[in-house]
C-alpha positions in Angstrom: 4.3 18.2 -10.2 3.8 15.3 -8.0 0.9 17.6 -6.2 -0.8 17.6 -9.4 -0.7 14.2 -10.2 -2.2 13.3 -7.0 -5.2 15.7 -6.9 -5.9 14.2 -10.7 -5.3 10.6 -9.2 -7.7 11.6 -6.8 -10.3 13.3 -9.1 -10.2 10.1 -11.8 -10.6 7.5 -8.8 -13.2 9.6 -7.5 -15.0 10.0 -10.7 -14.2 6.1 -11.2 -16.2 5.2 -7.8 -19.2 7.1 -8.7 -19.6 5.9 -12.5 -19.1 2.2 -10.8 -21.7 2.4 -8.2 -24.4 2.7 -11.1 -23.0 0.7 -14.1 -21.5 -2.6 -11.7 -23.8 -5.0 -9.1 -23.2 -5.1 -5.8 -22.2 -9.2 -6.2 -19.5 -7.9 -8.6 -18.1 -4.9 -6.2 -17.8 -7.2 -3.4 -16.0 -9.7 -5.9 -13.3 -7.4 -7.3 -13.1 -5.7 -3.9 -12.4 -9.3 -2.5 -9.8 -10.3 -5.0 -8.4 -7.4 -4.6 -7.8 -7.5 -0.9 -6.6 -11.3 -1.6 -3.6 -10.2 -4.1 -2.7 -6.9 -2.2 -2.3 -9.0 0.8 -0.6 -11.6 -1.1 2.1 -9.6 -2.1 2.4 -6.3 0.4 2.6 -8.8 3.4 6.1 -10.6 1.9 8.0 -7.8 0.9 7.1 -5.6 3.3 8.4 -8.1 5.5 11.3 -8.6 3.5 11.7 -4.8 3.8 11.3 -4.8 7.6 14.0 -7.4 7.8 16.7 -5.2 4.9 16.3 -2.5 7.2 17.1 -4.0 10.6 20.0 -6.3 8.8 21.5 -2.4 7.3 21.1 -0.7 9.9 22.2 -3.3 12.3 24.9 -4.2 10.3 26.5 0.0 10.5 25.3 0.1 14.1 23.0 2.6 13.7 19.8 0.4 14.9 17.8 2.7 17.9 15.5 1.1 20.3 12.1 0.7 19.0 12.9 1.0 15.5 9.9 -1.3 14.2 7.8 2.0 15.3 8.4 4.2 13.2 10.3 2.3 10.1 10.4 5.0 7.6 11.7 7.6 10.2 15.2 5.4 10.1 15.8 6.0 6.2 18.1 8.8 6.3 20.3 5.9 8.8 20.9 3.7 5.8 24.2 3.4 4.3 24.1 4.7 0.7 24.7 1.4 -1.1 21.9 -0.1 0.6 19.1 2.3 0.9 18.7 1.4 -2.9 17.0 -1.9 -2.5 15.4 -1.7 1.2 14.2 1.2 -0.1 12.8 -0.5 -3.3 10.9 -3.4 -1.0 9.2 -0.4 0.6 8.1 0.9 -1.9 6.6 -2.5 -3.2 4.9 -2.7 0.6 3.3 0.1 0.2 1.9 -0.8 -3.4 0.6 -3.9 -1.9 -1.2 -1.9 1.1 -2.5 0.2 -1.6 -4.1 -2.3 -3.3 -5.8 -3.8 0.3 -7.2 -0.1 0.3 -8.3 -0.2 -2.9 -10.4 -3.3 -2.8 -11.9 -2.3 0.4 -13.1 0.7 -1.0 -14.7 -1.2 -3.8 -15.9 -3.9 -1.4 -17.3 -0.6 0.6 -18.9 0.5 -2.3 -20.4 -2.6 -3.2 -22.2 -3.3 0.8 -23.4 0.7 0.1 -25.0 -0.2 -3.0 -26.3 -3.4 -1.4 -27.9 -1.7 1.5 -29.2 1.2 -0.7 
């Protein structure tokens, strides 16, 4: 199920981008792309810090912290205690929402410098 909501994710955003490069100016791709980029930074770079630091004080805390761990974060999950995977795992998830949204607006940003240069 989660496959198919993906490829259809994939297909509207796709179908999205194409129906925006003719119906939106450059000026105004590069603008929401910008903002875009502003906010997902604005919030991915806190709590995926605040992640980073919930899953070094967990795992630390159980002495289960290996060498390197900052490497490969998400590898280190399955290490978490059970009553605290719930929220380290919950400010992961709201890093990755921000990064999405960085990628998001540079795509539109992307779009808008094509259209510019076309």
């Amino acid at each position: 199920m989660l496959e198919i909501a993906i490829v259809l994710a994939t297909l509207v955003l796709l179908a999205a981008g194409s129906l925006s490069a003719t119906a939106f100016t450059p000026e105004l791709l590069l603008q929401v792309g910008f903002w875009a980029m502003a906010i997902g930074l604005a919030f991915g770079l806190p709590t995926g810090a605040l992640y980073h630091v919930g899953l070094h004080r967990s795992l630390a805390r159980v002495g289960r912290l290996p060498r390197r761990w900052w490497l490969h974060p998400t590898a280190h999950h399955r290490l978490l205690p059970p009553e605290d995977a719930p929220g380290v795992l919950a400010w992961c998830r709201a890093g990755a929402l921000g990064c999405a949204v960085v990628f998001f607006g540079c795509a539109v940003a992307a779009l808008g410098v094509w259209k510019a240069l076309a």
